[in-house]
Each structure stands twice: as C-alpha cells, then as structure tokens.
N, C-alpha and C positions, 0 to 999 in steps of 0.2 A: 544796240551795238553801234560804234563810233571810234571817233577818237576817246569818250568819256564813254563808258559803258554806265547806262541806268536802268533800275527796275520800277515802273510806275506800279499801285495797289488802288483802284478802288473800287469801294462797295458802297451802294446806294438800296436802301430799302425803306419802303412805304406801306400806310395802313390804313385802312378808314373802315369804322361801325358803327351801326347804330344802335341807341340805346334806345330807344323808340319811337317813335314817328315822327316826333317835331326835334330832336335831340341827335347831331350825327357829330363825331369825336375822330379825330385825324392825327396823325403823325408821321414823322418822315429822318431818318438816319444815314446823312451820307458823311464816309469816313474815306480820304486818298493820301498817300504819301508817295513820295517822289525820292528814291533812293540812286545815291552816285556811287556806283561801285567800284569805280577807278580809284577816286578819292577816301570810300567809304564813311563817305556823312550824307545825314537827310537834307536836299536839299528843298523840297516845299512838304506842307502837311495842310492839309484840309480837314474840319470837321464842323459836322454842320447839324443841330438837333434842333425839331420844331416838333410843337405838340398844339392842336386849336381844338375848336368845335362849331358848331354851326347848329342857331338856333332858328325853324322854321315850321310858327305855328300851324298847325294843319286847319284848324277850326277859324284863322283869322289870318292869314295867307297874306297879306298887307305888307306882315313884317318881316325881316328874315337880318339876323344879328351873325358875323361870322366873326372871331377873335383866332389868332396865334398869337405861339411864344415861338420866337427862336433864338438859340444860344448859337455864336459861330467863335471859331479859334481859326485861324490860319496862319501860315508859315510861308510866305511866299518870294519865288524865287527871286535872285537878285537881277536877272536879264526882265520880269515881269514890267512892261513900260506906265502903266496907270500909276501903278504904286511904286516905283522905282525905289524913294527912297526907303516907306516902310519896310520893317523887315517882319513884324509879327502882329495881330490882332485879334482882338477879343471884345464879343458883342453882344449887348440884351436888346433884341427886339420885340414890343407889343405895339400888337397892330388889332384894331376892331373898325369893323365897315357895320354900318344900320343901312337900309334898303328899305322905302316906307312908298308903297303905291297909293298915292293922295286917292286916285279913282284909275278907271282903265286907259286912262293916255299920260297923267301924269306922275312920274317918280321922282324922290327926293334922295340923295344916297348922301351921308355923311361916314368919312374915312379920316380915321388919324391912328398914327403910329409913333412910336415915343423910342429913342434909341438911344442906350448908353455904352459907348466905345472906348476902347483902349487901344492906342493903337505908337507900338516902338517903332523909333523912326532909329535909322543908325546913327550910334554916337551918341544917344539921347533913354534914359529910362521912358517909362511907358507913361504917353499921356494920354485924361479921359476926357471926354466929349459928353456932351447932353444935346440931341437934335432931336426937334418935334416936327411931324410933318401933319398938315391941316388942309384937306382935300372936301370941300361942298360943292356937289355936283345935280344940275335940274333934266333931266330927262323928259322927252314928249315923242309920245306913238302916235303915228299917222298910219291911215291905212292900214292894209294886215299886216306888211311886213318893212313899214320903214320906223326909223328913230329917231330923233338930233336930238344931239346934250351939248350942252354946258359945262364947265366946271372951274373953279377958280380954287387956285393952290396958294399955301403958305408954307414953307419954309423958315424953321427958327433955329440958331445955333446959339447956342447958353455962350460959349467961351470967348466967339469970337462977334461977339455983341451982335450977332450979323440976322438978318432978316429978307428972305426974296420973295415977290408975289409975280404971281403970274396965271392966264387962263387957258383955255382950248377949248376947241371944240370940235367937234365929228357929226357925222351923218354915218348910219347905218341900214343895210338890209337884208333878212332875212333869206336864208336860201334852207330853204327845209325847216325841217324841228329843233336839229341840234347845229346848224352852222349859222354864222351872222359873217358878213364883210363889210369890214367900215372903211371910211375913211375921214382923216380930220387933218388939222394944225395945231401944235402945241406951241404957244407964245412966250410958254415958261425959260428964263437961263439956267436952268439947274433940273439937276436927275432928282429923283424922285423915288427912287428904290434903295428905301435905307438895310 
C-alpha cells in the first residue's frame, strides 16, 4: 500500500532423491511476479527452473561429478539499478564440476559452465550471448582441519570477442563436521555467476 498500490507472488519449491547410492537427482522451481495495481500492469516476473544430478561413486569415492541445467526468464523492473536498461531475459545454463582426490591432501576440481542469453534492452529487439566460464582449481589438507586452494578462472564472451583471467586464493578451517570458515582474495575483474 502507497502512493502505487502493489501485489508481490512468489513461490519457491525444491527437491532432491536418490536413485541409489552413488546417483542423487535435484531440482528446484522458483516463480514471482510483481503486480501494480494502481496502473494494473506486471511490472517484474521472475522464473527460474533447474534440474542436476550428482554422481558419487561409493566404491571409489575419489570422484564425485555434479551437473545442472537451468532455464531463467525475467521481467525486471525499470527502477532495478544493475540492469537498468535491460528490460527482459532469457537463459540456458550448464554447469558440471569433477572433484578428483589425487590422495588424502591433495584435490584437483575442474568447473565450467556454458551460458546462452537473450537479453532486450529498451528500444532494441532481443540480443543472444554465448559465455563460457573455465574454473581449475588445486586444493591441499594440512592437518585435520585446515585447507589452502588455488584456483585460476577464464572467462569467454563469443560476441564481444572479449576474454578475462584471473586467480584466488583462500585458506580454510574446519570447525566440526558440517561447518568450514575460510577466508581468501579474489584477483579476478569479473563475477563469475553466470
């Protein structure tokens, strides 16, 4: 309630099973819309489907493969400041991480993720994008509960010939079973979450 009276909607639901012991299957559906009922038009929508799986041999425990898909549509509003001028988008993302424990201190994780966008900008029909993101990262355990990694990133954009690298790195420590606190530096100029 306002001077613009609006109704916000959303629903977020998630899943995960297994299909047996080295085999677990995931999904997730979040849908929101943002209605102005002064003006009576939507003014943002969100929609967001992802579906993976996660392969973790039990007999050879070394490896462990995780893959998603995700589809996004968005409608976002015109005050939104990142995306100011976009007004709508549309996106295929596949992402798979390998995870390979050389022996008990050392780990090797290869990540990449492939993204094809569309994205209307106002005043303009919808243009598509092709961006690859290429993530090699080296892990070493010390002691029972410390880490330091590595990792060096690529960044590729098909349209705008364009190419950025960069590295980080962190120190980690174990506080229990299930919690870790790290901390690092990231040297990269560019995000990283396509």
């Amino acid at each position: 309630k306002g001077d613009q009276d609006k109704r916000q909607y959303l629903v977020s639901n998630a899943t995960e099973g297994k299909v047996n012991d080295e085999l677990t299957v995931f999904g997730k559906a979040e849908l929101s819309k943002t209605r102005n009922l002064t003006t009576d038009i939507n003014e943002a929508e969100h929609m967001e489907m992802m579906v993976g799986g996660a392969y973790r041999p039990v007999y050879n425990d070394k490896l462990n493969l995780i893959s998603r898909y995700t589809y996004l549509e968005s409608k976002g509003p015109d005050s939104q400041e990142d995306t100011a001028s976009v007004e709508e988008e549309r996106a295929h993302v596949m992402a798979m991480d390998a995870i390979y424990d050389i022996n008990d201190r050392w780990q090797f994780v290869e990540k990449f993720a492939y993204r094809i966008a569309e994205e209307k900008v106002e005043g303009f029909d919808f243009n598509k994008t092709h961006t690859w993101l290429m993530v090699h990262r080296l892990n070493y355990k010390f002691g029972k509960d410390w880490t330091v990694g590595g990792e060096y990133r690529t960044l590729t954009q098909r349209e705008a010939q364009d190419q950025k690298k960069g590295f980080l790195v962190e120190a980690a420590r174990n506080l229990g079973e299930y919690m870790q606190l790290g901390v690092g530096y990231n040297f990269t100029q560019f995000d990283d979450d396509l």
